[in-house]
Each structure stands twice: as structure tokens, then as C-alpha cells.
SENUZA-319819 format. One record per atom (N, C-alpha, C): residue in one letter; x negated, y, z. Coordinates in steps of 0.1 Angstrom, whole numbers, plus 5000, padded with zeros to 4 digits. Atoms other than C-alpha are relative to their C-alpha. Example, Ala and Ser with C-alpha at 12.3 -4.5 7.8 and 13.67 -1.06 7.14 Angstrom:
REM residues 2
A499149885000/A487749555078/A499150125000/S500949895000/S486349895071/S500850115008/
This chain:
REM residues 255
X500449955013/X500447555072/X499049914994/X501450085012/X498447285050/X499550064991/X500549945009/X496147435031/X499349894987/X500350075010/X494947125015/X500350014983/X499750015009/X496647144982/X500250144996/X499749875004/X497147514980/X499550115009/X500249894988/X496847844994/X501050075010/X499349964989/X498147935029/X500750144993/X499649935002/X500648205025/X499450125008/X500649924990/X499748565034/X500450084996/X499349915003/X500948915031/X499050114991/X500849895009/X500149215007/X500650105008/X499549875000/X500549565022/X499750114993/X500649885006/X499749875014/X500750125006/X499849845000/X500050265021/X500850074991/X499049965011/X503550365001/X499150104988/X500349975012/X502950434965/X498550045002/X501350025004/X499250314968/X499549894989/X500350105009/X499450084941/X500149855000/X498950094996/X501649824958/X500149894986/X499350035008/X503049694927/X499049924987/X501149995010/X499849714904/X499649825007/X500850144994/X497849414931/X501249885002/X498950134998/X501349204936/X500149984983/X500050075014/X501049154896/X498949944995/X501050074997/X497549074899/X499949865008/X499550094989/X498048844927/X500749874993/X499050085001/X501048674911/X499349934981/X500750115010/X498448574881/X499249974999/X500750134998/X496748334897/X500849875002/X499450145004/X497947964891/X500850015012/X499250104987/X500847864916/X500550125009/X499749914987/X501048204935/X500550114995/X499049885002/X503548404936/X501050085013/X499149954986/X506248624954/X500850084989/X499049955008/X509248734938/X501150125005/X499749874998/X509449104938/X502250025005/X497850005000/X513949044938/X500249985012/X499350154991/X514148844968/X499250075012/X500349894989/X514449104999/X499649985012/X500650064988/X513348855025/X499049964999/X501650024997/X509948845015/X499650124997/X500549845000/X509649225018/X499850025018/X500849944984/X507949375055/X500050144998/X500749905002/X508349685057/X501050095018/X500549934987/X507949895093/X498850165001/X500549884996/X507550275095/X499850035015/X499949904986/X506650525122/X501150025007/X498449974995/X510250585127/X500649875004/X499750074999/X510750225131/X499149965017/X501050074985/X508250165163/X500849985010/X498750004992/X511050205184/X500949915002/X498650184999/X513149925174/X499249934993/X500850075007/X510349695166/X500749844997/X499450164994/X511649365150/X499049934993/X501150065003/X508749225151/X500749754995/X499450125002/X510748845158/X500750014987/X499750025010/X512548905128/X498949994989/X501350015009/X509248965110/X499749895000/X500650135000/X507748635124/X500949894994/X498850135001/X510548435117/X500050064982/X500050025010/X510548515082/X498750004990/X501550045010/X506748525073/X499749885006/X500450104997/X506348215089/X501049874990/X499950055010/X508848085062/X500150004984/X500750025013/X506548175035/X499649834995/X500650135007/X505747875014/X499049984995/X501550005004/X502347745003/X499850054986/X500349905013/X500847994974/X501150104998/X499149855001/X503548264985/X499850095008/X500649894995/X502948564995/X501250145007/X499149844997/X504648875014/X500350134994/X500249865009/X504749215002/X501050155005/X499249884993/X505749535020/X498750155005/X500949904991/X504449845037/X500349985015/X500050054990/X503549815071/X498950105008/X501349934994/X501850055098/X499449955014/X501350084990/X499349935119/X500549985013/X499350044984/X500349815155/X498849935007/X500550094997/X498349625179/X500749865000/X499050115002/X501749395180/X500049914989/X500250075011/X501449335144/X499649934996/X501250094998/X498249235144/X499949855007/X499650144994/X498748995169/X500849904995/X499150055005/X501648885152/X499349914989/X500650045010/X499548795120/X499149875003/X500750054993/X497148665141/X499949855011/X499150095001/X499348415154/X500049914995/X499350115009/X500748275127/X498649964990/X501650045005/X496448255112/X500750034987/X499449935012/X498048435082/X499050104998/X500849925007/X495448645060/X500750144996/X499249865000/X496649025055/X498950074992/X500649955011/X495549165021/X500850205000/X500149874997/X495649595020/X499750124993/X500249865011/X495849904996/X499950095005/X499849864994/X495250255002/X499250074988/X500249915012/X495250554979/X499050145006/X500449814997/X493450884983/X501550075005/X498449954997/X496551035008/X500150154993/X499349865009/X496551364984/X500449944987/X499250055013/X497451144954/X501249935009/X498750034995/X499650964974/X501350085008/X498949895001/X501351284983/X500950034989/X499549985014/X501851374949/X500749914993/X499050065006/X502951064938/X501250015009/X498449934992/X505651084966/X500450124994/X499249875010/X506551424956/X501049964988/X499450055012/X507351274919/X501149905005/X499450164999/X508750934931/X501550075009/X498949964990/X511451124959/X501350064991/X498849905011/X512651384930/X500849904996/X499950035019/X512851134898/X500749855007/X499250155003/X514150764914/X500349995012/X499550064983/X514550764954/X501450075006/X498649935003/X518150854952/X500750015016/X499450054987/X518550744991/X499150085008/X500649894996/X516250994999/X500550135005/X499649914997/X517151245026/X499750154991/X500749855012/X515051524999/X500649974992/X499950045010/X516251364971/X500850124992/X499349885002/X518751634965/X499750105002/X500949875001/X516651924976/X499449994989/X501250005009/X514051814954/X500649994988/X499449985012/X516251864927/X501050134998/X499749834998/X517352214937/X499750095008/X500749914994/X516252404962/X498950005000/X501550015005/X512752284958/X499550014985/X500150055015/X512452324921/X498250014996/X501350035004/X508652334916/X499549935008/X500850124992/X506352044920/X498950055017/X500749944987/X504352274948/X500549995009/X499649994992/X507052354967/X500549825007/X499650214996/X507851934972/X498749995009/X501350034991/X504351904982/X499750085009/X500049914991/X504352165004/X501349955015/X499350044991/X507452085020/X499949855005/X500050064996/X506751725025/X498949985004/X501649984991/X502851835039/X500650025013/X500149964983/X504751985069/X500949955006/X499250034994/X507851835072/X500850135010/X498849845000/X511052035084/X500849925008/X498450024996/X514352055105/X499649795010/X500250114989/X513051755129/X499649914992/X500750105008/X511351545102/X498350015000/X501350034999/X508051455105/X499150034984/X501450005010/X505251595083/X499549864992/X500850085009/X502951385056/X499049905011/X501050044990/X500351335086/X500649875004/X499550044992/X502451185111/X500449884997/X499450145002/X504450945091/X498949904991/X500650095008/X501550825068/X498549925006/X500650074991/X498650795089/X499749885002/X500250114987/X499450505113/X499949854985/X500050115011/X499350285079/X498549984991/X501550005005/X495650385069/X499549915013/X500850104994/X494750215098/X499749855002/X500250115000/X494949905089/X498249984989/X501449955007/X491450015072/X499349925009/X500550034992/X489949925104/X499849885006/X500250114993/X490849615111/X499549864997/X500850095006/X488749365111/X500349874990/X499250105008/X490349075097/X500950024988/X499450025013/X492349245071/X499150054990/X500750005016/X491149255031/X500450154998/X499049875005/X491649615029/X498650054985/X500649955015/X490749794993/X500750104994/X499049895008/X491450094977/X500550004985/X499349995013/X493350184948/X498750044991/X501649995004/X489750344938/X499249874991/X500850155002/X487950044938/X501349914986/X499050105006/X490649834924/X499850044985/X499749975013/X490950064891/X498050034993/X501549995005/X486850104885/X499549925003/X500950124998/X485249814897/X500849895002/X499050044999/X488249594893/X499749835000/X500650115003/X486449264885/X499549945017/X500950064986/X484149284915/X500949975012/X499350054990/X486549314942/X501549934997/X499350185004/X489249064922/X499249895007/X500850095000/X486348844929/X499749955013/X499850014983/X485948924966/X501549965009/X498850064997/X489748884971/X499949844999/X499750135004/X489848574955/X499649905010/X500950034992/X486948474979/X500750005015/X499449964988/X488648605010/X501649915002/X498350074998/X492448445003/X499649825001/X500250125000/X490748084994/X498549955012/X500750004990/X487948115018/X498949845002/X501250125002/X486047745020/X500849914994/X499850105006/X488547565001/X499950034988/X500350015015/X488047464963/X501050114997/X498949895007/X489147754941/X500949894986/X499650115013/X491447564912/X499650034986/X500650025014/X490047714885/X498450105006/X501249924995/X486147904885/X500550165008/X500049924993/X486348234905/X500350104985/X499949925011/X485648414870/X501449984989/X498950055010/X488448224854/X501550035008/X499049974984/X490548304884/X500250154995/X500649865000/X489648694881/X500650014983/X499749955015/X490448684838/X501949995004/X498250004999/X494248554846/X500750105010/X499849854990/X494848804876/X500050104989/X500449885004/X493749094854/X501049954986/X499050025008/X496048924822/X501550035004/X499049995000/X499248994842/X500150115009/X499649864999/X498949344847/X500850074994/X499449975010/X501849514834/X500750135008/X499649924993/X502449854844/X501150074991/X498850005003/X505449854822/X501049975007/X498950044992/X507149644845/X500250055014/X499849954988/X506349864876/X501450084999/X498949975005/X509850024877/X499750215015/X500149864996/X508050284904/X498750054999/X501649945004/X504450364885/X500950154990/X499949915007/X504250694871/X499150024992/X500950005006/X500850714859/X498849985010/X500850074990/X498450604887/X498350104996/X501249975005/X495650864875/X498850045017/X501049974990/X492650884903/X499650154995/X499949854993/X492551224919/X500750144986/X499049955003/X495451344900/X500850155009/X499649924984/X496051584936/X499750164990/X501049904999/X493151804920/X501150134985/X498849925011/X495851944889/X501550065009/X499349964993/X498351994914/X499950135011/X501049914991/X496552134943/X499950164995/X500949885001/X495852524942/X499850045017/X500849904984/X494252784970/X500949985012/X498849994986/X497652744991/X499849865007/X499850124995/X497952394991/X499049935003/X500650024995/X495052314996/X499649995014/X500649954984/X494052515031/X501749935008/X499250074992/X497852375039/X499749845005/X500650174996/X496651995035/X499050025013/X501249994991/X493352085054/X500950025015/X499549994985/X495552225083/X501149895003/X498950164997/X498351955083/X499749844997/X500750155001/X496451645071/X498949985001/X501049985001/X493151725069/X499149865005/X501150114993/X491551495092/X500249854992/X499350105005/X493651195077/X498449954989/X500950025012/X490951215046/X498350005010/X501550054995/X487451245070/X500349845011/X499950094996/X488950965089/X499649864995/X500350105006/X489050745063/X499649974983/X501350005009/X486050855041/X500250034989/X500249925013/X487651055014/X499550114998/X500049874999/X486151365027/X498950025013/X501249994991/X482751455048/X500650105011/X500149844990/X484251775062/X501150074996/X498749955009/X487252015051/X499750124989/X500749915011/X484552195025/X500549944984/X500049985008/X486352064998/X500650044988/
């Protein structure tokens, strides 16, 4: 990987419908660097349900033919293998994560309204008919399917690790400048930036277009709290609960 004339290639993940889509259009405007959302072999993506049949060699073998100023883009849950794998190939590993009660909720919406391949997809359009009972049923999971916890989890933890750029959807949408600024920093690292950091940081934030997200709904921070009532609440706390003190949305289950 020459980095001399450009930037090493490296991956975007994220925590499904944490705003995936929002930082790959960010990303893709800065000069030269891109990844082209169409094009299914620069997608990564490895659930919980996948650990089992890890293809991790197929992974390497196809992030290792990223091209200089291209980028990955998938969801991805934490592994020691992974790691390693990244680690490896001296590949940089950039990282989203939402508040997991918005990212409930947007699931909920996203399963009904466009995920047509969705084992729920067809409940959630009749036997589930209110938005509660969706978030309810996908808090506990049913009929041998894994709860909210279980499957979403093992992908916050890439929070932890040291080497990756992790940032939340939070941050991103309120202080959007500042940690553009630290990315920028973190992906080019001691070589020349091509244009100033700030001038870097204006074109990023020009090809935001959440018209062209084809799976944004409205991305509002702590959107959960309109949702949420007395039930669903004490259900989160008992089926997810810790998920949120783990990773510092939540001091305790007082709230």
C-alpha cells in the first residue's frame, strides 16, 4: 500500500442503521476518495449469526484489493480475528454507533417499510400492526431468534478498540466540524493533507445528501424517547439494558 500520493485504503463500519450512509457521503467528499455504494465487493458485512462460518479469507482477499483513496463500507461485529485481520493488512478502521434505543426504533421502521427480505418483514405489516409491538418484539426476539441484545451488542464493541476511529452518530450531528477534523487527522495521519484540514472538513460536509440515502428516515437524536412508554421502557432495561451503561449512554437503569 503506497501512501505516498494518496490515502491508504481503509474501512467504514458501523452499528446497522447508525448512520452508515450519512459518514460514507461525508467521506466520499474529500478529493480522490471514494467507494461506490453499487459495487457489492466493497461491502463487509459479518453478523452474530455469521461467527460460525467466518470468511474471514474472503474478507482479506477482498479488502486487500482496495485501491489507494478507496474505502470499504459494511457492518461488522467485533472479533479478536477481525482485528487481527485489519491489523495485518495496517488498514485504518473508521466506526459509527447510535444510541441502541434509536437504533431500535429505526430498525423497527426500516424492517416494516423497505427490508422486504426480512424474516418480520411480513409480520410487521400484519400481525404486528403498531409501532410498539415491532419494538417490543424485536427487544426479545421469538421462535429461536435472537433478541435486540444478543445480535446487536458484539458490534458496539468495536468502541473499545484501540486502534479503531470510533464516533457516534451524537457527536457526528452536533459537533460535526470538530470530529470531521479529527477524522481527517486520523485517516491521513503524518502525511500532507491535499488541501488545509478546514478546507478538507467544508467539502466533506458539501456532499451530504440525505436525499440520496435510500435507507434514512429522519435520523432525529433520541427519537426512542416518543416511542418509548412505561412498558417499553422496563422491557429495554430488562433485555438490553446494560448494552446502554456499557457504552456510556446510561449511568444506571434510572432512566
Amino acid at each position: 500500500m503506497n501512501q505516498k500520493n494518496g490515502l491508504a485504503p481503509f474501512l467504514l463500519s458501523s452499528v446497522p442503521k447508525s448512520g452508515t450512509h450519512l459518514l460514507h457521503q461525508l467521506l466520499n467528499g474529500m478529493p480522490d476518495v471514494f467507494m461506490d455504494i453499487n459495487d457489492e465487493s466493497k461491502k463487509f458485512f459479518l453478523s452474530i449469526g455469521m461467527q460460525k462460518h467466518l470468511k474471514l479469507p474472503n474478507h482479506y482477499e477482498r479488502l486487500e484489493k482496495l485501491s489507494q483513496n478507496e474505502f470499504g463500507f459494511g457492518h461488522v461485529v467485533f472479533s479478536k480475528q477481525y482485528a487481527s485481520l485489519l491489523k495485518h493488512l495496517g488498514m485504518k478502521h473508521v466506526f459509527i454507533y447510535w444510541d441502541p434505543r434509536d437504533v431500535l426504533v429505526s430498525l423497527s421502521y426500516f424492517i416494516k417499510e423497505q427490508w422486504t427480505d426480512h424474516p418480520l418483514h411480513q409480520p410487521f405489516n400484519s400481525i404486528y400492526s403498531t409501532p410498539k409491538s415491532r419494538i417490543l418484539r424485536l427487544m426479545k426476539g421469538a421462535q429461536g431468534q435472537l433478541g435486540f441484545y444478543n445480535i446487536y451488542e458484539p458490534y458496539y464493541r468495536w468502541i473499545n478498540h484501540g486502534t479503531t476511529f470510533s464516533l457516534s452518530y451524537e457527536s457526528l450531528m452536533l459537533s460535526r466540524d470538530q470530529w470531521l477534523k479529527e477524522l481527517v487527522h486520523y485517516l491521513w495521519g503524518n502525511q500532507s493533507f491535499p488541501l488545509p484540514a478546514d478546507e478538507l472538513v467544508d467539502r466533506m460536509k458539501l456532499n451530504d445528501d440525505p436525499n440520496a440515502s435510500k435507507t434514512f428516515r429522519n435520523g432525529e437524536i433520541g427519537g426512542w424517547k416518543k416511542e418509548f412508554d412505561g412498558e417499553t421502557k422496563q422491557a429495554f432495561k430488562q433485555y438490553a439494558g446494560q448494552i446502554l451503561i456499557k457504552y456510556g449512554y446510561e449511568k444506571n437503569n434510572k432512566w
